[in-house]
MDTraj code that builds the backbone (N, CA, C; nanometers):
import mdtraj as md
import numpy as np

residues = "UNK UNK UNK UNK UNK UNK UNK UNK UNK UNK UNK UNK UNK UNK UNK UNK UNK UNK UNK UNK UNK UNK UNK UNK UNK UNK UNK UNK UNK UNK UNK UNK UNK UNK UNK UNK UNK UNK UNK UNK UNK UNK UNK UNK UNK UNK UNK UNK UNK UNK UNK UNK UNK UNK UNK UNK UNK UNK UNK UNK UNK UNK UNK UNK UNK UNK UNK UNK UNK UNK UNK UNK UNK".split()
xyz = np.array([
    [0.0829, -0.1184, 0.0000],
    [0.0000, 0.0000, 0.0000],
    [0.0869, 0.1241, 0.0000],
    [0.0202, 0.2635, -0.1118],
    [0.1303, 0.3589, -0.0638],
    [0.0241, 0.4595, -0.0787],
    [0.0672, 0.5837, 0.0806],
    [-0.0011, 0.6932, -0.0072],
    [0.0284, 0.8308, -0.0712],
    [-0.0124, 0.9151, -0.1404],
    [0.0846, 1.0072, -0.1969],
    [0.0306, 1.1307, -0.1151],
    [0.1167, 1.1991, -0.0878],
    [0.1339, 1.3411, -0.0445],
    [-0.0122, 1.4377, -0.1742],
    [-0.1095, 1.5085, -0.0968],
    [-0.2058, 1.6399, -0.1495],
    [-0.1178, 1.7439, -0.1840],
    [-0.0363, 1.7904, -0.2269],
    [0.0263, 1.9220, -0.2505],
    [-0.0652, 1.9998, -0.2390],
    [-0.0415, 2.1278, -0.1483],
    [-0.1504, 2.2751, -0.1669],
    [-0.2876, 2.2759, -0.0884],
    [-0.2832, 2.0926, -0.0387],
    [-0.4291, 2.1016, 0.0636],
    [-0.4023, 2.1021, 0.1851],
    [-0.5367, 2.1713, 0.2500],
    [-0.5580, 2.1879, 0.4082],
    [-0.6981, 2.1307, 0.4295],
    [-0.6950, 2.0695, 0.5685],
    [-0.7829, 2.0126, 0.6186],
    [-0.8887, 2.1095, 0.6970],
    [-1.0212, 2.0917, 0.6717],
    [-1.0929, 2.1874, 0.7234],
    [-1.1368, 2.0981, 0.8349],
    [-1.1958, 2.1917, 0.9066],
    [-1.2453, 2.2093, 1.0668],
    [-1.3717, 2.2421, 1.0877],
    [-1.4063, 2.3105, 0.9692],
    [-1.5620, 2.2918, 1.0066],
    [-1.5892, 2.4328, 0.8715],
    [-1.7414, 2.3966, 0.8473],
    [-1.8050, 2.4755, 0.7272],
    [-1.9761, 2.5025, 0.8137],
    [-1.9751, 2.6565, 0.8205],
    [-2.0988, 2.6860, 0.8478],
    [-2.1585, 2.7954, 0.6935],
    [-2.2702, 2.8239, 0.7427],
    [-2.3519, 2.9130, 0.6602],
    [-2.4293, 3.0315, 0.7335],
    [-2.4114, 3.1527, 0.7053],
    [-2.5374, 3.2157, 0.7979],
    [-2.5769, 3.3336, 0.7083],
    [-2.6854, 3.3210, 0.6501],
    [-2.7335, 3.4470, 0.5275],
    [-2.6203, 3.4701, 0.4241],
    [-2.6695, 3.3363, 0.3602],
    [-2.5976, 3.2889, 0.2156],
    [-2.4213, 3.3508, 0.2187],
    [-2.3647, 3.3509, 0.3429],
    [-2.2300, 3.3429, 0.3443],
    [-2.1847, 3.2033, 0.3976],
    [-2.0870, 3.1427, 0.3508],
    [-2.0361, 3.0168, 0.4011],
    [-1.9102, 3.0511, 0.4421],
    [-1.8539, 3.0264, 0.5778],
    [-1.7153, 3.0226, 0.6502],
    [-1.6812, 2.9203, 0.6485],
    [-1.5650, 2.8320, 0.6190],
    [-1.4644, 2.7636, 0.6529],
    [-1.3453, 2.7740, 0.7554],
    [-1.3541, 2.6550, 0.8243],
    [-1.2316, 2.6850, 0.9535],
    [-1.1597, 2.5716, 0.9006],
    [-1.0064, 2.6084, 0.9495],
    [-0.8924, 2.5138, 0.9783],
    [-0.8418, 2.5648, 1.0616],
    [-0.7372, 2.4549, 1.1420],
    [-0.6661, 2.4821, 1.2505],
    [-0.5534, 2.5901, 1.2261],
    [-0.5191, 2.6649, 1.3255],
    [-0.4307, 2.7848, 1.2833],
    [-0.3934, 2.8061, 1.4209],
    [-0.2935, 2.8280, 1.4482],
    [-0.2099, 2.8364, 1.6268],
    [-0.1354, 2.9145, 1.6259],
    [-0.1356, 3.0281, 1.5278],
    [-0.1062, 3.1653, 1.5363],
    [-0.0445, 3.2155, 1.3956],
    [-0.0212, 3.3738, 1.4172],
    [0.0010, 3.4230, 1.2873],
    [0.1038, 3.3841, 1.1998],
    [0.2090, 3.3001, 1.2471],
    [0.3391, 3.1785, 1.1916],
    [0.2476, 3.1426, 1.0941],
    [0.1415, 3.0563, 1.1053],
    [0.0530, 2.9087, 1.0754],
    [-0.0297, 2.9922, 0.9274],
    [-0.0778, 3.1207, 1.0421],
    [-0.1899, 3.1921, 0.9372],
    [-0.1024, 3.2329, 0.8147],
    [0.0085, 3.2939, 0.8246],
    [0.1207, 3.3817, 0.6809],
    [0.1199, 3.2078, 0.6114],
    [0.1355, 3.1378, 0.6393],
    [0.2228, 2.9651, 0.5471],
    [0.0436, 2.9613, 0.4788],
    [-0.0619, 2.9690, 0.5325],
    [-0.1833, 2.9502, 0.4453],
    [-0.2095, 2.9792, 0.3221],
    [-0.3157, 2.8936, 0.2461],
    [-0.3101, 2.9371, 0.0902],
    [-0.4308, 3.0981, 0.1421],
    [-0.4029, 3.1931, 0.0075],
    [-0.4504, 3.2924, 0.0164],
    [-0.6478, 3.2805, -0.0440],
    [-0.6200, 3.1554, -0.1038],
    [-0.7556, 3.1090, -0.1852],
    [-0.7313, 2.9788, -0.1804],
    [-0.8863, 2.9495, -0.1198],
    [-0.8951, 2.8184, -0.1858],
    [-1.0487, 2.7722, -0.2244],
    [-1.0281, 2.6305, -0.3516],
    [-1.1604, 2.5691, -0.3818],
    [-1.1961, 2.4991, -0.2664],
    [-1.3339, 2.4764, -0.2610],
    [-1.3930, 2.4215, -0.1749],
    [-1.5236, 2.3360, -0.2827],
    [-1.5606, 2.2691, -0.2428],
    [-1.7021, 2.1669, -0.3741],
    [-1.7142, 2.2545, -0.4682],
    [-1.6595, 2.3680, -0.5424],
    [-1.6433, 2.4282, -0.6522],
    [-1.6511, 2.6035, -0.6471],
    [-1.6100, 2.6059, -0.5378],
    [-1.6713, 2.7707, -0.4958],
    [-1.5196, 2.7885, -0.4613],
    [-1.4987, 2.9332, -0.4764],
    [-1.3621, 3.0037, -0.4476],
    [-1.3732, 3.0849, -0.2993],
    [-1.2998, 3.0377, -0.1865],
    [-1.2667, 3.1124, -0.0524],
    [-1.1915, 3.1925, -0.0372],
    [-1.2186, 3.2772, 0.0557],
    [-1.0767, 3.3853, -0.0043],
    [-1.0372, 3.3743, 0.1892],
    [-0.9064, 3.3989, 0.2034],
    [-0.8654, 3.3638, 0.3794],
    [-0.8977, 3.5546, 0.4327],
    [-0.9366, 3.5088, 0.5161],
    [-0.9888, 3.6164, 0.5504],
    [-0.9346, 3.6911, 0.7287],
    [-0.8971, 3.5776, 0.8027],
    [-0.8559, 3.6428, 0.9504],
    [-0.8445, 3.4757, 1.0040],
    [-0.8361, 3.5456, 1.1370],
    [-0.7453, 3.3799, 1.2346],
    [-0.8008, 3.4551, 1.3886],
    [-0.8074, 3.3749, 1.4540],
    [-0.9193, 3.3900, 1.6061],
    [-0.7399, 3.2905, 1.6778],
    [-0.6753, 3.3806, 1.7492],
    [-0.5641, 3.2661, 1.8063],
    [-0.6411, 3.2495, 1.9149],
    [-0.7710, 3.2561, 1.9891],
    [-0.8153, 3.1995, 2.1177],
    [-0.8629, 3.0529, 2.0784],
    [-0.9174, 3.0586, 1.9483],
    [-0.9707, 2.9248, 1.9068],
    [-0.9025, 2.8341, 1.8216],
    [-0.7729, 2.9131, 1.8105],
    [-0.6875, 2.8395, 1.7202],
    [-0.7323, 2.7878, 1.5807],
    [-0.7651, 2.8784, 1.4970],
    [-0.8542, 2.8645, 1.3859],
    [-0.8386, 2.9775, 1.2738],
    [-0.8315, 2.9428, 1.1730],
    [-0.8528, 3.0015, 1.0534],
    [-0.9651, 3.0399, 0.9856],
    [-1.0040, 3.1005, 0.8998],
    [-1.1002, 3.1401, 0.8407],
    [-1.0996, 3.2008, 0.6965],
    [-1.1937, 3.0791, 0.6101],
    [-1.2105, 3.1235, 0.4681],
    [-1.3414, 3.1531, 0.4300],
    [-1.3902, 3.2567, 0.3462],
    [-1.5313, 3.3397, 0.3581],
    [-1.5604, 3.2957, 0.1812],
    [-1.6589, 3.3126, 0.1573],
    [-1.7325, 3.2720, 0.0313],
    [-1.7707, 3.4474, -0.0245],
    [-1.7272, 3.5367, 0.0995],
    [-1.7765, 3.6636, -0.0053],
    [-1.6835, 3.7213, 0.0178],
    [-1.5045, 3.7048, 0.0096],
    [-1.3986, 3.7685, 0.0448],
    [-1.4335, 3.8252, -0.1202],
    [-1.3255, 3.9209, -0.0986],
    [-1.2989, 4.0013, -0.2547],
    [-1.1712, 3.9253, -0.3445],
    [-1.1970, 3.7989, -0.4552],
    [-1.0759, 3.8003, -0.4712],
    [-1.0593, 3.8532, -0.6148],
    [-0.9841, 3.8394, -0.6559],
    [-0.9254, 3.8911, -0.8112],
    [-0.8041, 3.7637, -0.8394],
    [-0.8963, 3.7303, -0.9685],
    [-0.8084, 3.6113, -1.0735],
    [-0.7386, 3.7082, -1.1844],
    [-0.6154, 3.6093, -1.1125],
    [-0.5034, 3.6584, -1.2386],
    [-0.5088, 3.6410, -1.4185],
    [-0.5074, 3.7499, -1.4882],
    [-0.4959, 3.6672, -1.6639],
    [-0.3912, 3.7230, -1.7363],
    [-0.4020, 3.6027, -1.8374],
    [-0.2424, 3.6151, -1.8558],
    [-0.3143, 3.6347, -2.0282],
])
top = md.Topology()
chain = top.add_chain()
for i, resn in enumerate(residues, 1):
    res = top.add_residue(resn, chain, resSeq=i)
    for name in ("N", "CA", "C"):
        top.add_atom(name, md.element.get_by_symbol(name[0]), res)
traj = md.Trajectory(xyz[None], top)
């Protein structure tokens, strides 16, 4: 059996909703943890944008109505 390394993924912690915004948490244990985070990520096909970090709860946070801007080449 072998398994291969996710490049670029993080494990979430939890997904709520409250008036058609959706938050995403991952673990985050301070602003070290929060700077190494991706700045965007997919989620079931929707784009998150990282948005802030709570160090009491040790947690991250990705928002469904951050502002992002895609790069074109």
């Amino acid at each position: 059996m072998q398994a291969n390394e996710v490049k670029e993924a993080i494990v979430l912690r939890g997904k709520e909703t409250c008036e058609g915004v959706t938050v995403l948490t991952t673990d985050c244990s301070g602003y070290d943890d929060f700077r190494t985070l991706p700045s965007v990520v997919v989620y079931e096909g929707c784009l998150y944008g990282k948005t802030g970090w709570n160090s009491d709860r040790g947690v991250a946070y990705f928002r469904s109505d951050a502002h992002i801007a895609l790069g074109v080449k």
